[in-house]
Structure formats: C-alpha cells, structure tokens
Z-matrix of the N, CA and C atoms (Angstrom, degrees):
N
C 1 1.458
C 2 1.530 1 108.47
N 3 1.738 2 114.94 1 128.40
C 4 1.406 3 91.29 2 177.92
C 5 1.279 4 112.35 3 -89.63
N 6 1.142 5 116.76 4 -176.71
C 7 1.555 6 125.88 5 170.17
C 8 1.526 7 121.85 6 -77.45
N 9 1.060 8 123.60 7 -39.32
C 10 0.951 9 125.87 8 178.33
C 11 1.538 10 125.04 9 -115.25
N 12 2.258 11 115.58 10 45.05
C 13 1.070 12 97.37 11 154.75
C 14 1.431 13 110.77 12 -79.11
N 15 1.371 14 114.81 13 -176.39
C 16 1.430 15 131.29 14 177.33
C 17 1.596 16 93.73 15 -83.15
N 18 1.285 17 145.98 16 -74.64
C 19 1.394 18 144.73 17 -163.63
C 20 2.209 19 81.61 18 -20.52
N 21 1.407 20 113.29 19 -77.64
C 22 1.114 21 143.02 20 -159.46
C 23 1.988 22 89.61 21 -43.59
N 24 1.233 23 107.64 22 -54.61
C 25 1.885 24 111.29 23 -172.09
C 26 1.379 25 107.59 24 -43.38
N 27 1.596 26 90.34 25 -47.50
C 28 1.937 27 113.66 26 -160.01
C 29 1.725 28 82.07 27 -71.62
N 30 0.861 29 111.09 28 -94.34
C 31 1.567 30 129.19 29 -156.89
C 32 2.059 31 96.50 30 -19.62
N 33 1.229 32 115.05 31 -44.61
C 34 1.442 33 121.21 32 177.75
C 35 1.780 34 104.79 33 -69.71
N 36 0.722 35 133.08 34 -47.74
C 37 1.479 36 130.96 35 -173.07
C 38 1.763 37 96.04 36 -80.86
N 39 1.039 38 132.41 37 -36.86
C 40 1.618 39 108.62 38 159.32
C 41 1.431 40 113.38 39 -80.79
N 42 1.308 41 138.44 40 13.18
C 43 1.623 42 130.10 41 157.46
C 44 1.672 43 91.20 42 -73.76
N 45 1.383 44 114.62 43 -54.35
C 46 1.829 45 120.25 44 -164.48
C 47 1.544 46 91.42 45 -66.13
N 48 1.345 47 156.93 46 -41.67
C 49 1.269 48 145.13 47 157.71
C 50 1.258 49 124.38 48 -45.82
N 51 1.298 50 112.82 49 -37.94
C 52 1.648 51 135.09 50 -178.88
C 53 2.150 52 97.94 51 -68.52
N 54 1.225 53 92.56 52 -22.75
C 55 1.677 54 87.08 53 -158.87
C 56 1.665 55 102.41 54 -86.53
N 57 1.310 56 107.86 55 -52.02
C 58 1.462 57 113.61 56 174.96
C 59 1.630 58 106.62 57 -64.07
N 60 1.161 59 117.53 58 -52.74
C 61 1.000 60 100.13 59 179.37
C 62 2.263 61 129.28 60 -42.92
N 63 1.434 62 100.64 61 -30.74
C 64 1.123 63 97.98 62 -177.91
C 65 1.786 64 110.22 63 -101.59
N 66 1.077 65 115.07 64 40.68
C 67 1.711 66 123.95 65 -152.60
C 68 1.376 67 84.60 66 -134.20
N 69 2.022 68 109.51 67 98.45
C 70 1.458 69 104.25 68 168.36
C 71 1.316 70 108.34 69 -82.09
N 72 1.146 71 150.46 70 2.95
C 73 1.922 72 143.23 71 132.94
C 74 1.099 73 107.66 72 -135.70
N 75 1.301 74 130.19 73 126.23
C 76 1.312 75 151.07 74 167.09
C 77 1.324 76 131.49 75 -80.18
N 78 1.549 77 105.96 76 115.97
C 79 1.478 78 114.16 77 -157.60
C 80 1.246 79 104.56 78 -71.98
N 81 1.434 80 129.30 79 121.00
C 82 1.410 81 130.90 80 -165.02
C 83 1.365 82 126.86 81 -54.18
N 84 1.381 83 97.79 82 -47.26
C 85 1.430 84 100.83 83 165.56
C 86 1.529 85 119.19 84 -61.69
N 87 1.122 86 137.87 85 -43.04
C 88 1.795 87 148.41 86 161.50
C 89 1.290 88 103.04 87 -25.17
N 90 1.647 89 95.59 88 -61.41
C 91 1.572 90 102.10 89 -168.19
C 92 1.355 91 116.38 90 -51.01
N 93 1.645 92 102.09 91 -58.25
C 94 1.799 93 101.81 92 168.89
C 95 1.250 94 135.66 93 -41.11
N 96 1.421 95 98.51 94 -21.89
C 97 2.010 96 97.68 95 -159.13
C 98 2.342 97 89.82 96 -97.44
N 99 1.460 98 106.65 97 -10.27
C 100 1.161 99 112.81 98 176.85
C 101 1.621 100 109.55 99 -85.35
N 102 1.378 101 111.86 100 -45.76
C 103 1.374 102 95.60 101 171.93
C 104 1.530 103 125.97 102 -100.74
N 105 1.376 104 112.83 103 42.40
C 106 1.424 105 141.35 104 174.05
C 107 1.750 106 94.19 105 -101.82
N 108 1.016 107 110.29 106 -74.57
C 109 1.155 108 134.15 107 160.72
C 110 1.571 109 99.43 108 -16.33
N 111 1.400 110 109.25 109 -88.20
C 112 1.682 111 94.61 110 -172.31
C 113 1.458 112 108.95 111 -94.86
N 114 1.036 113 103.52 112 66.34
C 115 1.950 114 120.68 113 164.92
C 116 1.164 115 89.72 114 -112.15
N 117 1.436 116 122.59 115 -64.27
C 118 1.474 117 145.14 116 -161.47
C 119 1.618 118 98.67 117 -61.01
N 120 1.542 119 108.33 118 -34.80
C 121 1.444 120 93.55 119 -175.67
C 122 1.786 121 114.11 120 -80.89
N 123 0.939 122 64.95 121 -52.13
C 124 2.034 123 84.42 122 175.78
C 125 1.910 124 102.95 123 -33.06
N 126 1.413 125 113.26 124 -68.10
C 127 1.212 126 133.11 125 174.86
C 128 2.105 127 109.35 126 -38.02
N 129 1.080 128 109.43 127 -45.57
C 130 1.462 129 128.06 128 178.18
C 131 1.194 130 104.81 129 -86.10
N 132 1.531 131 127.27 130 -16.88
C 133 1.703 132 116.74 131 -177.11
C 134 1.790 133 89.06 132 -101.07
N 135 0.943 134 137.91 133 -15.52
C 136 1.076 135 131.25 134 179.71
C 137 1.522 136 118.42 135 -83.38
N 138 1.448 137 98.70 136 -25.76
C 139 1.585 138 90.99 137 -175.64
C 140 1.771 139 93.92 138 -82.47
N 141 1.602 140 99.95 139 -46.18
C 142 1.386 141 88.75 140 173.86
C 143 1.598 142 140.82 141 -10.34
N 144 1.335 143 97.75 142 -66.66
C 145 1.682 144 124.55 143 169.05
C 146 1.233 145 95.10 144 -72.07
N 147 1.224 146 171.24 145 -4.76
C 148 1.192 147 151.43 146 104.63
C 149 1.151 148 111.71 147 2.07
N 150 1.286 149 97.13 148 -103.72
C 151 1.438 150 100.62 149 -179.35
C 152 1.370 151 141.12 150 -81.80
N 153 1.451 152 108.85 151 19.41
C 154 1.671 153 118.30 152 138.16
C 155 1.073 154 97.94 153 -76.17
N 156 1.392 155 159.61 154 -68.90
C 157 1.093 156 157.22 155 -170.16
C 158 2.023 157 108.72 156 -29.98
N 159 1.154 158 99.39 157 -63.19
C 160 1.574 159 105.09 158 -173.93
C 161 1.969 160 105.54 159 -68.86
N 162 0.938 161 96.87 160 -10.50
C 163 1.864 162 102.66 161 -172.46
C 164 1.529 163 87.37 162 -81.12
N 165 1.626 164 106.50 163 -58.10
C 166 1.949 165 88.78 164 -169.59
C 167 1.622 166 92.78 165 -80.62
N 168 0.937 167 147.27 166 6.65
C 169 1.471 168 116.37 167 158.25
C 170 1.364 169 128.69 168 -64.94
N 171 1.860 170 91.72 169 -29.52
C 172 1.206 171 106.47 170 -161.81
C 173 1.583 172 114.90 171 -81.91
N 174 1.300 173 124.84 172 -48.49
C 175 2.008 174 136.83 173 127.51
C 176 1.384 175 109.90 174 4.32
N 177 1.514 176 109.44 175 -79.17
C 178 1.753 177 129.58 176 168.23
C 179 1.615 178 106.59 177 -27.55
N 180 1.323 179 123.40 178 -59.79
C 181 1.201 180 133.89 179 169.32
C 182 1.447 181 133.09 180 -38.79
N 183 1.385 182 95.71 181 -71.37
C 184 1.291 183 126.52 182 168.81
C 185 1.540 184 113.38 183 -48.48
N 186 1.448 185 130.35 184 -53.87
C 187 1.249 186 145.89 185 158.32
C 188 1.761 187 106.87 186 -40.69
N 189 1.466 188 110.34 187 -75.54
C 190 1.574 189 119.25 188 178.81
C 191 1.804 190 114.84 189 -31.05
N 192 1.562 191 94.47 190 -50.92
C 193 1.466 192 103.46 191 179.34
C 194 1.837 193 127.34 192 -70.89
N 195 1.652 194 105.00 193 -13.29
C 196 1.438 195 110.41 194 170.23
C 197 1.236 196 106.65 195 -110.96
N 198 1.454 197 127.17 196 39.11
C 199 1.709 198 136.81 197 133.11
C 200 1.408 199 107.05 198 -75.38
C-alpha cells in the first residue's frame, strides 16, 4: 500500500472528521494535533492531484502527438 495514494489521504482525513465528529468535548490539545494532522494531509492530497493532474496531461500529450 503506498502512502501517499489519495483514496489512502481522503480515507485518513475522514477518520479525523469521523473523530470530532463523535467527541462530546474535545480535548483541546487532541483537537490540535488532529487538525495538524489534516493540514498535513490536505497539503499532501493536493500535491497528490498535482501530479495526477500532470500524468494525464502528460498521456493527453503523448496521445495528441501520435495523430
């Protein structure tokens, strides 16, 4: 499994949604180190899509050029 698919990013940032959500008071500090947590993820799902993004450009290309 890698670490850094996105299925894997996403699926972790709804456990940290999943957590507050079931947290009738949230220990402040918890809370922080959870949405530290999905800063970091968010930040890594974005580059992610980055560069899925540049892979199908790059396909797109590749395709365009064997017309």
């Amino acid at each position: 499994m890698e670490k850094n698919k996105l299925k894997n990013l996403l699926q972790n940032l709804e456990e940290i949604i999943k957590w507050f959500d079931e947290q009738e008071e949230v220990d402040v500090e918890a809370g922080l180190d959870k949405v530290k947590q999905g800063v970091s993820l968010i930040k890594t799902s974005r580059e992610r899509l980055k560069e899925i993004e540049n892979e199908f450009e790059k396909v797109k290309k590749d395709l365009d050029e064997e017309k």
